[in-house]
N, C-alpha and C positions, 0 to 999 in steps of 0.2 A: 319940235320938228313934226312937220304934219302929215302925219298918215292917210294916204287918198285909196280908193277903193281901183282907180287907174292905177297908181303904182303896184298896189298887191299883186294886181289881175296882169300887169307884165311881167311881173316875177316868174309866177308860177310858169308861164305862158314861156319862159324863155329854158326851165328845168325841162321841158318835155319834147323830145322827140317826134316825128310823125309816125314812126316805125312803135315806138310806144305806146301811142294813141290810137295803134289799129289802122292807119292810112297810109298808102303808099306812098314809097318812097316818090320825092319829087326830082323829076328831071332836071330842073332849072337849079340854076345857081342862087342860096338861099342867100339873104342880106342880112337875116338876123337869125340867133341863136332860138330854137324849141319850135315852138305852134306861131303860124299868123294868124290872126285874128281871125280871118275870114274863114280858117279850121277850125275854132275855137268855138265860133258862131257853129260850121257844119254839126261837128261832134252833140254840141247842143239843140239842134234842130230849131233856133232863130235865124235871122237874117241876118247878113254882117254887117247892114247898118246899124239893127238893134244891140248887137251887140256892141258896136264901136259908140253908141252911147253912151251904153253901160260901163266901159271904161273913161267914158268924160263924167262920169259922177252924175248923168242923168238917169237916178234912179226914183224916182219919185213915184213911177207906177210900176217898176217892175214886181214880179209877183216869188211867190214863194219857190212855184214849179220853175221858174227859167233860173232864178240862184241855185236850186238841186243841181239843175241840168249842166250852169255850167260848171259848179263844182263838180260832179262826172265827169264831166270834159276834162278837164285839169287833174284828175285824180286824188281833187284834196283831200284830207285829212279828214274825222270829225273835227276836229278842234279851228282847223283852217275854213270849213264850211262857217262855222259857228261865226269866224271874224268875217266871213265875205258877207255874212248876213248883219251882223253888227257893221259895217262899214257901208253897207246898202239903207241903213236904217238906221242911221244915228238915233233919232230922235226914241227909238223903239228900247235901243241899248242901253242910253242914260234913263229913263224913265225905270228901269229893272234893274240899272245901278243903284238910281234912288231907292228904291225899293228892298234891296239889300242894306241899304245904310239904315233903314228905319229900328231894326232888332235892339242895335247896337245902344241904342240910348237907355232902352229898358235891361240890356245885360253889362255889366261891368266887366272890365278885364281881369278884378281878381281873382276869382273862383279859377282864369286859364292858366293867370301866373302861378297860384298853389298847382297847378296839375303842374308844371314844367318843373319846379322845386320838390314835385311826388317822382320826378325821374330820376332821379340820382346819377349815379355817374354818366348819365347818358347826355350829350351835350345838345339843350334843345332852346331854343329861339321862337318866340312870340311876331309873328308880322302882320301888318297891315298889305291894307289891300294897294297900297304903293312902294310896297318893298321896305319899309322905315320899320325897324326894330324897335319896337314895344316894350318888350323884357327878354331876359337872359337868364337861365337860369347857373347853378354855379359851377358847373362842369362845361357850359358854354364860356361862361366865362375865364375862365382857366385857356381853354383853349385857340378860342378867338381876341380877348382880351377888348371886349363891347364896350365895357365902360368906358376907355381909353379913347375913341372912335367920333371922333370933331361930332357935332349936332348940327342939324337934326340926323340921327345916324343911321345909314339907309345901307340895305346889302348891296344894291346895285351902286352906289356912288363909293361902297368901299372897295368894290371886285376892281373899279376904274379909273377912280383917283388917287386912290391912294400910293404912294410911291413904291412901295414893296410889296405891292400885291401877286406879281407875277413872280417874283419870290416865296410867296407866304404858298403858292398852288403851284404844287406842280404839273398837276392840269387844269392850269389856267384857262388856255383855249379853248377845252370843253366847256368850262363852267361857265365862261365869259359869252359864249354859243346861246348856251340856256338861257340864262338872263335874258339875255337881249331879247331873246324869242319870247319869253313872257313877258314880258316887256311893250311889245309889239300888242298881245294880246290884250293886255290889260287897258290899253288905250283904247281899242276897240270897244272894249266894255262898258266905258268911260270916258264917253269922249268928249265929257262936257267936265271935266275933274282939272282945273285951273294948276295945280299944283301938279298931278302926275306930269300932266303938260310941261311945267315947267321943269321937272329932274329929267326929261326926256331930253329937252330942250340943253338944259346944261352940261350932261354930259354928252351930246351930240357938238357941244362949241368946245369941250376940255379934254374931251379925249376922240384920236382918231381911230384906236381899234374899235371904236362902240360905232362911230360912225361907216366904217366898213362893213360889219356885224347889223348894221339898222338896213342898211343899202340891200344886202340879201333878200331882205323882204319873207324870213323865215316866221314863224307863230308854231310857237310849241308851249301847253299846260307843264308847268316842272311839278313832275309827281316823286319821281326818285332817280336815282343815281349813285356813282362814286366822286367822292371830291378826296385829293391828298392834300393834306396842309401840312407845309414844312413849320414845324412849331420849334422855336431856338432853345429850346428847352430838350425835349424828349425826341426829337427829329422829325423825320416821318410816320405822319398820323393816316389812315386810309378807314373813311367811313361809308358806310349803307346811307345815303341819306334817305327820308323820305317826307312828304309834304302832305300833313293831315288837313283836311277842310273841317269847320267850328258849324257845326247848323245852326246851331243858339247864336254864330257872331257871322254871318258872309264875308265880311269887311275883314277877318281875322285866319290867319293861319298857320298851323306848328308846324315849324321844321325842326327834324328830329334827324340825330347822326350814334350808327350805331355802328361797332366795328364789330368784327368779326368774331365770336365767341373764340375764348384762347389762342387766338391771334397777337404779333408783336402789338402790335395798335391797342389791342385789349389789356395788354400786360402793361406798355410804357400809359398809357392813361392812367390806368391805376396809382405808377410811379408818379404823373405827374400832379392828379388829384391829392396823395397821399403831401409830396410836397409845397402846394399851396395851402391846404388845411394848418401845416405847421407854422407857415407865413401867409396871412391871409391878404397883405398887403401887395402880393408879390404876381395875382394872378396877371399872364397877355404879358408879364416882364421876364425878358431874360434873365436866366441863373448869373450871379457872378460868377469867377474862375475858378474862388476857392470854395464859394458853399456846394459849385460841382463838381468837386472833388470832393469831398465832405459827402455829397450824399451818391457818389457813384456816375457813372456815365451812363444817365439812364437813357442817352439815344441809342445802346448798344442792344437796347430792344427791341428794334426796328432793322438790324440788322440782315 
């Protein structure tokens, strides 16, 4: 699914107000939702031809100061600048994509997977810079049950194909929000990456909440958050997550899920770590009836 620097630029353009952007309200009856262009153009002090260029993907000369200007206009984000500047400059993106990819050949993933295996009960995930799980370590696994997870196994193709994923979160919506948003971003960064391309693409033909969520036209960095995972085991899980960056790997980064000190979350972990270590075969598997009965109802920790 291809992300155009015109599609972004009417998204944003349709969030905003005139009343918001400082310009009076308009007399006339509007046609379309937020800013017209030719406000969009004012606020930035070009012309709304040039502008109206700028939304046809004729950026080949625009400069640095009219991208500031017209992200001020539009109110974006850092993060949202950063893509109107990658989507104006492909060729600028990928070249600092490649550039990132270089480290990785001189660093090995070992040295991150012993770090994710130094967390211990802490459930923490190795990714790539397309969303594809790396490694797990064993209290991720316990919880999300990765191993288990069709190949090539990717967190975005798991939030959206998978059949019980909107089961597995019970704040799916939010989490499925995020995704997408970086999602969004990471194409930007990468716009020459054949493969992001195509998990973008697939899940834009196999699932229509992704494709409703892509249509937004949102870009958000996922740094941290809460996710609930309804685990069939110890019930409701509710973690901190948060998303480390690798300087030694660009292309690589931990997401770590911490609950809450002496929290249910904190307690039924414990229960549910404690009982996969006994059965090590059994991590991401439902208890049967009688071994949870046998070892207690340990969803009544979540209570």
């Amino acid at each position: 699914m291809e992300t155009t620097i015109g599609e972004f630029l009417r998204t944003r353009r349709e969030r905003i107000t005139p009343e918001q952007a400082g310009l009076p309200p308009s007399l006339t009856r509007r046609r379309v939702p937020g800013l017209r262009r030719e406000e969009v153009a004012l606020l930035a002090g070009v012309s709304p031809d040039y502008y109206q260029r700028l939304e046809q993907g004729r950026t080949a000369k625009v400069s640095d100061q009219v991208l500031d200007a017209v992200a001020q206009a539009l109110s974006l984000s850092d993060v949202e600048s950063e893509h109107l500047r990658n989507l104006a400059r492909p060729r600028r993106a990928d070249a600092e994509a490649r550039a990132t990819r270089r480290p990785s050949r001189a660093v090995p993933d070992e040295p991150l997977v012993r770090l994710l295996e130094a967390m211990g009960d802490a459930p923490a995930l190795l990714l790539d810079a397309r969303l594809d799980i790396v490694a797990a370590n064993a209290a991720a696994e316990a919880v999300f049950g990765v191993s288990g997870m069709p190949q090539p196994r990717n967190a975005a193709r798991e939030l959206f194909l998978h059949p019980d994923a909107r089961a597995r979160y019970s704040n799916w919506e939010a989490i499925a929000a995020e995704t997408v948003a970086q999602l969004r971003l990471l194409t930007g960064r990468r716009p020459d990456d054949a493969k992001l391309a195509a998990l973008v693409g697939e899940l834009a033909i196999r699932s229509e909440p992704f494709r409703q969520l892509w249509a937004t036209g949102d870009v958000r960095e996922k740094r941290l958050g809460v996710v609930r995972i309804v685990h069939p085991v110890v019930g409701t899980l509710e973690f901190d997550y948060h998303v480390l960056t690798v300087p030694a790997r660009p292309d690589r980064s931990l997401l770590t899920y911490l609950p809450q000190p002496g929290s249910p979350t904190a307690e039924a972990l414990g229960m549910l770590l404690s009982w996969v270590a006994d059965r090590p075969d059994a991590a991401g598997q439902e208890v049967p009836a009688a071994a949870r009965e046998s070892d207690g109802d340990a969803s009544s920790a979540t209570a």
